[in-house]
C-alpha positions, 0 to 999 in steps of 0.5 A, spaced: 601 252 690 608 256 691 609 262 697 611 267 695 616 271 699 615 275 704 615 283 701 614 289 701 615 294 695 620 290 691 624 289 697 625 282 701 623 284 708 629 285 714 632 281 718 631 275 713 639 274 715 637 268 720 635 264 714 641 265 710 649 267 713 651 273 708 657 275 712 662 272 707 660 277 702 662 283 707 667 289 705 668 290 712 667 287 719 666 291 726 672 291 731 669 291 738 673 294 744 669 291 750 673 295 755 670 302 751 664 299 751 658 302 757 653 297 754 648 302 752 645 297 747 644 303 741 649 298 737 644 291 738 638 296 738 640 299 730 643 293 727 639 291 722 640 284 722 640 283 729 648 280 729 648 283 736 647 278 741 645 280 747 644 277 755 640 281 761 642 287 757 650 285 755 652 285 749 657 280 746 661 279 740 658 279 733 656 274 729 660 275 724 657 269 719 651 274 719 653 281 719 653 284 712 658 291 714 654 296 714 657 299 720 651 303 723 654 298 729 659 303 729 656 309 727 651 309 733 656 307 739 656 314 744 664 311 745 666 309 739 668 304 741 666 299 734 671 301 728 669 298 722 676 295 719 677 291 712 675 284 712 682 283 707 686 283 714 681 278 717 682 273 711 
């Protein structure tokens, strides 16, 4: 017997990214300056696809392989210190 996918209300639940990369289909991508960063975790807490690694309360660089570019990363920072910029200039 066939297992249907894990959903609710029509939707594929979050975090399914760990099973599939989706980042190469991205508009833009998030631009970290760790010198502006104070470790606050709001970027790691509220990414939806946990993209953000994380080690005794450190952040560090995106997996771009598995950010999709929302930009909630960047939006949540206090310091701003996360600019979304076009993935075209990264090509």
């Amino acid at each position: 017997m066939k297992q249907e996918p894990d959903m609710e209300g029509g939707k594929v639940k979050a975090g399914t990214t760990a099973e599939a990369k989706t980042g190469s289909w991205k508009i833009q991508r998030p631009i970290w300056d760790k010198k502006k960063c104070i470790n606050c975790m709001f970027c790691v807490i509220y990414c939806p696809e946990n993209c953000i690694p994380s080690k005794t309360g450190i952040r560090d660089e995106t997996n771009l392989d598995y950010c999709k570019g929302c930009g909630i990363c960047a939006k949540v920072c206090p310091v701003k210190c996360i600019a979304m910029d076009a993935e075209v200039k990264h090509i």
